[in-house]
C-alpha positions in Angstrom: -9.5 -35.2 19.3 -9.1 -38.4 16.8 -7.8 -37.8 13.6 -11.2 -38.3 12.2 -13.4 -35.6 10.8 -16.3 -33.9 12.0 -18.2 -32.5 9.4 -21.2 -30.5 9.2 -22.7 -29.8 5.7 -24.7 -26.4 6.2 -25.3 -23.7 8.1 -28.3 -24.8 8.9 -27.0 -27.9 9.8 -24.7 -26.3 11.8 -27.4 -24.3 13.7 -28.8 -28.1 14.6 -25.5 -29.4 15.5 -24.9 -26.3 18.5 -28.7 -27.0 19.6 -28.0 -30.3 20.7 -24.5 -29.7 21.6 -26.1 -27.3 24.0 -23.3 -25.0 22.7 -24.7 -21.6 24.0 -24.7 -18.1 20.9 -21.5 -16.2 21.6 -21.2 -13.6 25.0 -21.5 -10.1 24.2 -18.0 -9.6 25.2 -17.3 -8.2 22.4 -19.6 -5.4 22.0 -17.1 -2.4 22.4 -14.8 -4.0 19.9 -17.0 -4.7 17.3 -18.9 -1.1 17.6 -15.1 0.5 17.3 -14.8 -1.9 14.4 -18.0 -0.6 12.5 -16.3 3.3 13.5 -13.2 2.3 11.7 -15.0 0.8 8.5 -16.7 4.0 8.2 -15.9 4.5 4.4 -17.4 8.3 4.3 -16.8 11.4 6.7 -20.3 12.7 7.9 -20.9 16.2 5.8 -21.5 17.3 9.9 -17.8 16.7 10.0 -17.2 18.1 6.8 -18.5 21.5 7.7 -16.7 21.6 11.0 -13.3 20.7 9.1 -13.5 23.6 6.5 -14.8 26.0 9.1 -12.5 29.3 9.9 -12.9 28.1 13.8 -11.5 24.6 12.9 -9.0 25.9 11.3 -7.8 28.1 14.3 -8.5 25.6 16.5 -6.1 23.0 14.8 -3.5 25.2 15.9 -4.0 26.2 19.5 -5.3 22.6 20.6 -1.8 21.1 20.3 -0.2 24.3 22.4 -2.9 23.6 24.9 -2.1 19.7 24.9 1.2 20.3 24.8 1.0 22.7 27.9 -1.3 20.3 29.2 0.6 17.1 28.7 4.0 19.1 30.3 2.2 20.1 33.8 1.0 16.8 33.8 4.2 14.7 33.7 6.0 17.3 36.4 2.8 16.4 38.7 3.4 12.5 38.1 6.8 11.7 37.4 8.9 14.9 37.8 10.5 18.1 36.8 13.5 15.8 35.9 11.6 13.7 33.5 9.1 16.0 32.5 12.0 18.1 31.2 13.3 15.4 29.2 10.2 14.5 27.5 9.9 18.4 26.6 13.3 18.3 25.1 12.6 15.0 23.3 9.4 16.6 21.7 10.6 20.1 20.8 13.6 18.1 18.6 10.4 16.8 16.4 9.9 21.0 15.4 10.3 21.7 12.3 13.4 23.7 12.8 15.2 21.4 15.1 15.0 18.7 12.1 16.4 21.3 9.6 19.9 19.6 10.2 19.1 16.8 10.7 17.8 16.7 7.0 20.3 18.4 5.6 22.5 15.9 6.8 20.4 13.1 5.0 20.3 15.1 2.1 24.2 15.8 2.2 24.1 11.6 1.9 21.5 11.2 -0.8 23.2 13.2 -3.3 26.0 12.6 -5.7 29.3 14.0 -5.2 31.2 15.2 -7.6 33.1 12.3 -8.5 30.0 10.2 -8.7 28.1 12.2 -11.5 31.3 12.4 -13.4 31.3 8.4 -13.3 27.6 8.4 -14.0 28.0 10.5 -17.2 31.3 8.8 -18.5 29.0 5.4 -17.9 25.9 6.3 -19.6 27.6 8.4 -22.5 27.3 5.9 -24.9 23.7 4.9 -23.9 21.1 5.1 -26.6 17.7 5.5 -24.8 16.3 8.9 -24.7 13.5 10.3 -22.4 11.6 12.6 -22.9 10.5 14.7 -19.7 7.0 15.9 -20.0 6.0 19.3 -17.8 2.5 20.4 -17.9 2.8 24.2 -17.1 0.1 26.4 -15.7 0.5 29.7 -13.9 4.2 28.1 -12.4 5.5 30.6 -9.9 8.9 31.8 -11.4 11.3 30.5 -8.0 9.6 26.5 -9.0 10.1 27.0 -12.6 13.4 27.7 -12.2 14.1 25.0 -9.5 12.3 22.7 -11.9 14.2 23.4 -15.2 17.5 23.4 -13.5 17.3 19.7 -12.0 16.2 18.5 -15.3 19.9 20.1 -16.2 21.6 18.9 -13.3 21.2 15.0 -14.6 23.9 13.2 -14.7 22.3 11.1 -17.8 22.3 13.9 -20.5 20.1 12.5 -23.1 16.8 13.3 -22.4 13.9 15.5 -23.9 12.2 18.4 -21.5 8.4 18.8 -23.1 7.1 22.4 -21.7 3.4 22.9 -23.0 1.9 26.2 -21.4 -1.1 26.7 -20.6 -0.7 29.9 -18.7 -3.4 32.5 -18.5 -2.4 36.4 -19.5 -1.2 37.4 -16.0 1.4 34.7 -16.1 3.4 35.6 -19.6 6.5 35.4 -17.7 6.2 31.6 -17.6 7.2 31.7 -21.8 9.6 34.2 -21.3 11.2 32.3 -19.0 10.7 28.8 -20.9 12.4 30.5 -23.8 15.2 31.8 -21.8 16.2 28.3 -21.0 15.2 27.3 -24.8 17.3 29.3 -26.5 20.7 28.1 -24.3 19.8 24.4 -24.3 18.1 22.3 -27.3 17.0 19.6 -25.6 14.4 21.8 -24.0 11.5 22.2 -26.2 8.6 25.0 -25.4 5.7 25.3 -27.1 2.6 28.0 -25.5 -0.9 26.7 -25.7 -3.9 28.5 -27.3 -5.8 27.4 -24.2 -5.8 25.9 -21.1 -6.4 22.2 -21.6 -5.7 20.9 -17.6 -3.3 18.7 -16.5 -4.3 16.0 -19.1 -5.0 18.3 -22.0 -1.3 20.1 -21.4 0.3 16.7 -20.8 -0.9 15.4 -24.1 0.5 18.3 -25.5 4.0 17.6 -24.2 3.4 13.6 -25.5 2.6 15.2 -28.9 6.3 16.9 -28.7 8.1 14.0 -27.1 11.1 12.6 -29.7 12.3 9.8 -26.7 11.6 6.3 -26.9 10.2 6.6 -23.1 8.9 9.2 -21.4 8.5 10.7 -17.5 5.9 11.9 -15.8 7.1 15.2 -14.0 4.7 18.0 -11.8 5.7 21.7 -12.9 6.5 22.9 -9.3 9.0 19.7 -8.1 12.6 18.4 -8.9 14.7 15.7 -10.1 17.1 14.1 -8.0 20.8 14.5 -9.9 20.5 10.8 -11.0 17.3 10.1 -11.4 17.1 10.1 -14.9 20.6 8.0 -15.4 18.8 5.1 -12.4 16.3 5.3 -14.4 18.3 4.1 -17.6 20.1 2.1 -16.0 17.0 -0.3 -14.7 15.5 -0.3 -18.0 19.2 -1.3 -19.8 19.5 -4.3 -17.4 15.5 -5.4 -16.5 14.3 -4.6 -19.8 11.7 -2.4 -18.1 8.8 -1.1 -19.6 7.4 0.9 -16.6 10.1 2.1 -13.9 9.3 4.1 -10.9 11.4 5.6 -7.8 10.9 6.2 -4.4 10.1 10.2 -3.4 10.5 12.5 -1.2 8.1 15.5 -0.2 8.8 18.8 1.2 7.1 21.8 2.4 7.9 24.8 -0.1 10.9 26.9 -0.5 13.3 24.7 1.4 14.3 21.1 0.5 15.5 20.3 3.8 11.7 20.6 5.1 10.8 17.5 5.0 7.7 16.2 5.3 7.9 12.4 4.1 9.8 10.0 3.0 7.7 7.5 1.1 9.8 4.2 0.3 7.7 2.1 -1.5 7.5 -1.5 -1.7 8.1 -3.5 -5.4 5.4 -3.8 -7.9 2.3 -4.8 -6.0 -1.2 -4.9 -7.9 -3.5 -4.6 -5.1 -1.6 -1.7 -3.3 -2.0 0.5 -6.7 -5.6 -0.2 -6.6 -6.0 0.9 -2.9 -4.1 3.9 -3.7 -1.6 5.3 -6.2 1.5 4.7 -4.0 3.5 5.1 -7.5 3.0 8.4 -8.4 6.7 9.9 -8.8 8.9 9.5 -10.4 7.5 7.2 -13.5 8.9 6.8 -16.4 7.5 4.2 -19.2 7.8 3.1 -22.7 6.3 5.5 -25.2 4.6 2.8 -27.0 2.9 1.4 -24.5 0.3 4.4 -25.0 -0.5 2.1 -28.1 -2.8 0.2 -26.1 -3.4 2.5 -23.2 -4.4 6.3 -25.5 -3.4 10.0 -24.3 -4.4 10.9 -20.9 -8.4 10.8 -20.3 -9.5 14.4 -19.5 -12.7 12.3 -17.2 -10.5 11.5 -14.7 -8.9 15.4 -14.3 -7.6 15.2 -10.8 -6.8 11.9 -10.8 -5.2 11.6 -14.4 -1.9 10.0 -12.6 -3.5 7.2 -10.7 -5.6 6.3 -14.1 -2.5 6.5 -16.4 -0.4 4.3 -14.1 -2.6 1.7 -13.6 -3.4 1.5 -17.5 0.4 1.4 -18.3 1.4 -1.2 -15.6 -1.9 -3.5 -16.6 0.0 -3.3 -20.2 3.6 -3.5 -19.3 5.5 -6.7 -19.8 8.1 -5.2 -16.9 7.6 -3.2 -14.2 10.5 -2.1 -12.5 11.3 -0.8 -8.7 14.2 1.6 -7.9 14.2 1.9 -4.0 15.9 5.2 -4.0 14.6 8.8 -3.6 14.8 10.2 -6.7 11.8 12.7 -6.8 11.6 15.6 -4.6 7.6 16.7 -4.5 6.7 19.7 -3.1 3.8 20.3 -1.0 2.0 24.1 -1.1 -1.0 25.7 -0.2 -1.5 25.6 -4.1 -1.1 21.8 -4.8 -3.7 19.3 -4.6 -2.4 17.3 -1.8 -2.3 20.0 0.7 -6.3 20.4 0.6 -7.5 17.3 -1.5 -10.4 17.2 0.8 -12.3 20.7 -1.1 -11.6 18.8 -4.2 -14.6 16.5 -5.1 -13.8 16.5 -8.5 -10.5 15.2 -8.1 -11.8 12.5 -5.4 -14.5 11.4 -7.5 -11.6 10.7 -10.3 -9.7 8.2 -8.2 -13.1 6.1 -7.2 -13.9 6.1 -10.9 -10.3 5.0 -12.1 -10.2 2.4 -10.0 -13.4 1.1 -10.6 -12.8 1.6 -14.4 -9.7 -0.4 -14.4 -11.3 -3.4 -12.7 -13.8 -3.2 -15.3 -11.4 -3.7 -18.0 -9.9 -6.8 -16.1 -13.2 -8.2 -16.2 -14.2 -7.4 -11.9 -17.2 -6.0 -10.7 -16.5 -3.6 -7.9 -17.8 -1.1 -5.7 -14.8 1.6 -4.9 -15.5 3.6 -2.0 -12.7 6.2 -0.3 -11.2 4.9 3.4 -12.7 6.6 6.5 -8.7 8.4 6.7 -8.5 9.6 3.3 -10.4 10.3 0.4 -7.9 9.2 -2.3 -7.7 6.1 0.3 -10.0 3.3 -1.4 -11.6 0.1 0.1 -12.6 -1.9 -2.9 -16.0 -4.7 -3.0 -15.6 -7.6 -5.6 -18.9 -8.8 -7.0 -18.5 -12.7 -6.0 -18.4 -15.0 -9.1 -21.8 -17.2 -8.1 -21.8 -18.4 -4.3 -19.5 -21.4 -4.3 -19.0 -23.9 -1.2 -16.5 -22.6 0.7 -15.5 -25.6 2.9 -14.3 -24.0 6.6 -11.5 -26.5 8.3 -11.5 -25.9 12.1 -8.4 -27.2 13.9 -8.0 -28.2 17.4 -6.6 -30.7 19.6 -9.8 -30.3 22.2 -13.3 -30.6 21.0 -14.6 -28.4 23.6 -12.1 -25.7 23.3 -13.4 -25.3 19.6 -17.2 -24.5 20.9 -16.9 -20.6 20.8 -15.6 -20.6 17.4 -18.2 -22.6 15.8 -21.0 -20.5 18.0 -19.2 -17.4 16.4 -19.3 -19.2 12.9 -22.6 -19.6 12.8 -24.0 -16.5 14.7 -21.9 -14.0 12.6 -21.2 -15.6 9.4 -23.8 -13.7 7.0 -21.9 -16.2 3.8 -24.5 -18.9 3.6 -22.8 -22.0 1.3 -20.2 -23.5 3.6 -19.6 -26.1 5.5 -17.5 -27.0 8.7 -15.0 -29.7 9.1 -13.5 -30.3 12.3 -10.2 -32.3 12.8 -6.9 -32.2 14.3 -5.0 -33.5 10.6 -5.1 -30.8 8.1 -4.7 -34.1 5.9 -8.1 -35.7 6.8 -9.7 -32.5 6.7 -8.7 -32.1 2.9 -9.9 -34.7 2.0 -13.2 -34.9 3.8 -14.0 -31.1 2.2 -16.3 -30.9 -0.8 -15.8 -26.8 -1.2 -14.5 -25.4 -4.3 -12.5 -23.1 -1.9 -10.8 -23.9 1.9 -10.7 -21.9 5.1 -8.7 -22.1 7.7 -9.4 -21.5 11.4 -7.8 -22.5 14.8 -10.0 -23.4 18.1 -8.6 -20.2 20.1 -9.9 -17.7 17.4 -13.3 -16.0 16.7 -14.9 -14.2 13.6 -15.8 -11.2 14.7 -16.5 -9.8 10.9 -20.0 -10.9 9.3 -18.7 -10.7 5.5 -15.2 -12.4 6.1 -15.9 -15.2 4.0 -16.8 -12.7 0.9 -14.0 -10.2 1.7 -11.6 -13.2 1.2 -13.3 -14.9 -1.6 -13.5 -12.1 -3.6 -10.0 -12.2 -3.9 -9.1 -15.7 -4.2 -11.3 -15.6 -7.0 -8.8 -13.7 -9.0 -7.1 -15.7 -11.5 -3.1 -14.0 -10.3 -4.4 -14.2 -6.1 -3.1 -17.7 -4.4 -4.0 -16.9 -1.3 -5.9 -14.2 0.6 -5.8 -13.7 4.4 -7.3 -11.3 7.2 -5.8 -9.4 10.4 -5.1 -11.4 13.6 -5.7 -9.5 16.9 -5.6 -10.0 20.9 -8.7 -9.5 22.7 -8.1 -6.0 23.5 -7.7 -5.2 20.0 -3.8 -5.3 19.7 -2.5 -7.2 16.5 -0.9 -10.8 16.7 -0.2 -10.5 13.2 -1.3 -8.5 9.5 0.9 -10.8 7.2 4.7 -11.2 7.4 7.6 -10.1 5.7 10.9 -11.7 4.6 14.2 -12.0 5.2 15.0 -9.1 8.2 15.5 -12.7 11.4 17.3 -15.1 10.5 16.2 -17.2 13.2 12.3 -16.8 13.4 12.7 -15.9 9.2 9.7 -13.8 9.2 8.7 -11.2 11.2 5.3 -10.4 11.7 3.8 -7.0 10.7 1.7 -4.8 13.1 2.4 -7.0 16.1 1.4 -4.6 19.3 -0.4 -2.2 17.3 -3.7 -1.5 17.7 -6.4 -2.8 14.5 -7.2 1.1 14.1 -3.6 2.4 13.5 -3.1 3.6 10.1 0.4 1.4 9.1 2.7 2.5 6.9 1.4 4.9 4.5 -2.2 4.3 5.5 -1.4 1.0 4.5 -4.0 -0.8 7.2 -6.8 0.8 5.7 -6.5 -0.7 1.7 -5.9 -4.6 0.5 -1.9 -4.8 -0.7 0.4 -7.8 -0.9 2.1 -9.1 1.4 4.8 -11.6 1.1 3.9 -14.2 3.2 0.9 -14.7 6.0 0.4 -17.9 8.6 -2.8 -21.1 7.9 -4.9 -18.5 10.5 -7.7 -16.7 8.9 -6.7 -17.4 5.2 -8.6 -19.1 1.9 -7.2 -20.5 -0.7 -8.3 -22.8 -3.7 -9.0 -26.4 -2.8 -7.1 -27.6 -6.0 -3.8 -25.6 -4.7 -4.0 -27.2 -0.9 -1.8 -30.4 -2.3 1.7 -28.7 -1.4 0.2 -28.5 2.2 0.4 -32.4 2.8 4.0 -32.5 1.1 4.8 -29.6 4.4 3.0 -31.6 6.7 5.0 -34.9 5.7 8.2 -32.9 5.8 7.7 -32.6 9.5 6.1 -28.9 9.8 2.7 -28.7 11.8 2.2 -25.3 13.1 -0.7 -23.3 10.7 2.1 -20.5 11.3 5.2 -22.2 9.4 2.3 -24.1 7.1 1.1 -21.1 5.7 4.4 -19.3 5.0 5.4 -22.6 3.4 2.3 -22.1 1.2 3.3 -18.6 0.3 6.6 -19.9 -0.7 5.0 -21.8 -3.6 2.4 -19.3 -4.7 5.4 -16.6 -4.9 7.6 -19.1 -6.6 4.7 -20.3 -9.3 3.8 -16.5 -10.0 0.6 -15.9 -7.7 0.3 -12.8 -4.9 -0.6 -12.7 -1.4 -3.4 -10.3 -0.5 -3.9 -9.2 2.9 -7.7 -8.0 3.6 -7.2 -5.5 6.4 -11.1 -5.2 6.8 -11.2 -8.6 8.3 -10.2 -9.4 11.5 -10.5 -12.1 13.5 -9.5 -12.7 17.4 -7.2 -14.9 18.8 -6.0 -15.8 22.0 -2.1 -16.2 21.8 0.3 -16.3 18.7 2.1 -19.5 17.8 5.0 -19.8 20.0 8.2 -20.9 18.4 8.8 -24.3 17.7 12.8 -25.4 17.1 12.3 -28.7 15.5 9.6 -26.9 13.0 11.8 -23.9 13.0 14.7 -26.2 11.6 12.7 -27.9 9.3 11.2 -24.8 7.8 14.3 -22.8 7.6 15.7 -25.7 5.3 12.6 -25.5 3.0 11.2 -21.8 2.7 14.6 -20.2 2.4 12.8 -16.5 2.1 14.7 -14.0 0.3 14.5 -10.3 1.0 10.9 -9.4 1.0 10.0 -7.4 -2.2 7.3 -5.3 -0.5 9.2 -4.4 2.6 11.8 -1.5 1.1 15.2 -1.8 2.1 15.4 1.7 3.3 13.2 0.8 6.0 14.2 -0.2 9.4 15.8 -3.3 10.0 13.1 -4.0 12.8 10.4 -4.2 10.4 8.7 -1.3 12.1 8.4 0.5 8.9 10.1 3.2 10.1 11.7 5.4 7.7 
């Protein structure tokens, strides 16, 4: 192909163009991918389901299956492959049971606390330190073993001025809950207790303990869990040397009465707007500048059950500094009791979130639709109301004309967006300039769309005043992922490393991650949109000697990051592509001189070096 343009001004024009082209509507080769597709965007379970999952049989069920498939699975592999083998896989699954990994976590946990020496250093540091937080503890009916655990991390910091706020909300049956506040009281006077006329719920009682806080920032803290030794002292520490308004941790969660039974380890990426929309993946620990609730009020009792999530995204909106320590410093723990062992019998609590979310886009001026994920309810998949219907001007690349037949078929068959054009060219140059849109896509001639709104779910995004570029899911035919976005700094030879390659488009990710918008630090030119008025540092990367719509689009994400804008990945659009960009050394050479990634802020450093987002 010439390095003129082809353009084609509307769909409808389009439609003419593949009629005389002879250029046939795309095969149905798809059929079984794009029904499993509709499956996975299911944003509600049927209330069929819902009956069977809260059903006594279920229940027992849930716990014979995996016996049986475990039984099943064993017979199986000494059939196909073995006693030998078979064995070894038995062995390699039964050190998964929960009391195989006992050690194994008690070893981690050995390593992630302080020794002896190191508090003593940590409270010589911070002895002359100034800031005081206040620790607020909503109490209601706490059994007396987590009270106790609780209160006695909150002594164990190693930072020693700080606030505990107990307000009590504890009905008749539970009196022992004052007695034993006032136990602790009476020895220590930085713990303040104060017993409730009534039971206000979690946002009533927590505005009771704001109401007694005397620190210039206060922590967020669940009456049944614990502090790690240092948390409070990290916690200083990042808001002495960031100035931070808002600081949160990484957490761990564990199955009642022992520590060591561990459920997750949730290391959370850096501040990342779109992620806290999709779901609270702050949570614990968070602690924040008391004035900040200035502008945001007291907890709102109308979002009981989700009062976290609401606070959180209020006080980051507001916060000139929001602050990321990648260490575990909150130890949650998960009972029959707490709201995330059966969120699903919680409607009120789910209906909280949706509105929250929904709320908070509100007050940034969006119109959206929040609906919860087809994997979990507190999950959400959020729906921008477009601003008007711009003209989005689609650039198709290719070096063959008739290699790019398909895609345009598949454009115009599935594409429900109706003010676009197409401009075909092999110069990303000439194509920028022949395109009239207010807004620029970019495709290559060995994809296909496969998702009818994919055009909305992107521009709904790059419609966003802080959003530079937003970009879908690249998969193989058979539904594996080329590519959901990159991250930074783990290969120093390729300098990204793409996420999700080899999975399937249905696997959750990390933390559900695949199934909510979040930033990403970098994605390749496939699948993305972007502002025409921002394309100009693509001609200055094309001069420079890169081509490739791979090193082209992290080049791109290089300046949005550097001039303040975010990278939103849209894992509810996918599109299909034959092969991933193959490594090119002269473009590798040129691009390592220029992008110069540093360590990717939403790929923790606890995680594996592999990028597999293994913990």
């Amino acid at each position: 192909m010439s390095d003129c343009v082809k353009q084609i001004g509307s769909k409808g024009q389009l439609g003419k163009y593949l009629l005389e082209q002879g250029i046939p509507a795309p095969a149905n080769r798809y059929h079984e991918y794009t029904l499993a597709l509709r499956t996975w965007m299911e944003p509600e379970t049927s209330e069929g389901k819902k009956r069977i999952k809260t059903s006594v049989i279920w229940k027992v069920l849930k716990r014979i299956l995996p016996i049986y498939r475990g039984l099943r699975g064993f017979l199986s592999n000494c059939v196909h492959r073995g006693i030998r083998e078979a064995f070894g896989q038995l062995i390699q699954r039964m050190k998964r049971i929960k009391y195989l990994q006992r050690n194994k976590n008690r070893s981690f946990l050995h390593e992630l606390m302080p020794d002896e020496e190191t508090r003593c250093k940590q409270r010589e540091e911070s002895r002359q330190w100034q800031v005081c937080v206040s620790i607020l503890v909503p109490l209601y009916n706490t059994p007396e073993n987590y009270l106790r655990d609780m209160i006695a991390s909150v002594q164990s910091q190693t930072y020693e001025r700080w606030q505990l706020c107990l307000a009590d909300g504890s009905d008749g049956k539970h009196d022992y809950v004052g007695r034993i506040c006032q136990e602790y009281a009476q020895t220590d006077s930085r713990i303040v207790y104060q017993r409730l006329e009534q039971n206000t719920g979690i946002c009533g009682n927590t505005n009771a303990c704001i109401r007694m806080a005397k620190g210039e920032y206060l922590a967020f803290f669940d009456h049944d869990d614990m502090l790690h030794p240092s948390a409070i002292y990290e916690c200083v520490k990042a808001i002495r040397q960031e100035n931070a308004e808002f600081v949160y941790t990484d957490e761990l969660t564990f199955f009642k009465d022992r520590l060591e039974d561990i459920v997750t380890r949730h290391y959370k990426p850096d501040f990342s707007p779109e992620n806290l929309r999709g779901v609270n993946y702050i949570c614990h620990l968070s602690v924040f500048k008391k004035s900040l609730l200035d502008a945001t009020g007291l907890l709102d009792q109308n979002y009981e059950g989700s009062q976290d999530h609401d606070m959180i995204l209020k006080l980051t909106a507001t916060a000139d500094k929001v602050c990321h320590i990648p260490k575990i410093l909150y130890f949650w723990r998960v009972h029959p009791a707490s709201v995330s062992m059966d969120i699903g019998a919680k409607e009120y609590a789910i209906a909280a979130g949706r509105n929250a979310v929904r709320d908070n886009e509100v007050r940034l001026g969006h119109q959206t639709e929040v609906v919860s994920t087809c994997i979990c309810a507190t999950h959400y998949r959020l729906v921008y109301q477009l601003q008007g219907q711009p003209l989005v001007s689609i650039i198709l690349l290719g070096s063959q004309e008739g290699q790019i037949d398909p895609l345009l078929s598949s454009i115009y068959e599935r594409t429900t967006y109706e003010n676009y054009e197409v401009c075909i060219a092999s110069s990303i140059e000439k194509a920028l300039e022949a395109a009239r849109g207010e807004y620029v896509a970019f495709l290559q001639e060995d994809m296909d769309v496969t998702m009818p709104d994919w055009i909305q779910m992107l521009l709904m995004y790059v419609q966003q005043a802080g959003v530079g570029m937003a970009a879908g899911r690249l998969a193989a035919r058979d539904g594996k992922l080329w590519e959901a976005g990159y991250i930074t700094g783990l290969d120093q030879r390729k300098l990204v490393t793409p996420i999700g390659r080899g999975e399937r488009y249905s696997d959750l990710g990390y933390m559900g991650r695949m199934y909510y918008a979040h930033n990403v630090s970098a994605c390749s030119l496939h699948g993305t949109i972007i502002r025409r008025n921002m394309s100009e540092a693509l001609i200055s990367l094309k001069k420079s000697g890169i081509t490739s719509m791979r090193y082209l689009g992290l080049g791109l994400c290089s300046r949005f990051r550097e001039e303040g804008y975010r990278i939103v990945l849209n894992p509810y659009v996918v599109f299909l592509k034959d092969e991933p960009e193959s490594i090119d050394e002269r473009e590798l050479k040129h691009a390592r001189k220029m992008l110069g990634f540093e360590a990717d802020p939403y790929y923790n450093p606890n995680l594996s070096k592999d990028g597999k987002w293994k913990a």
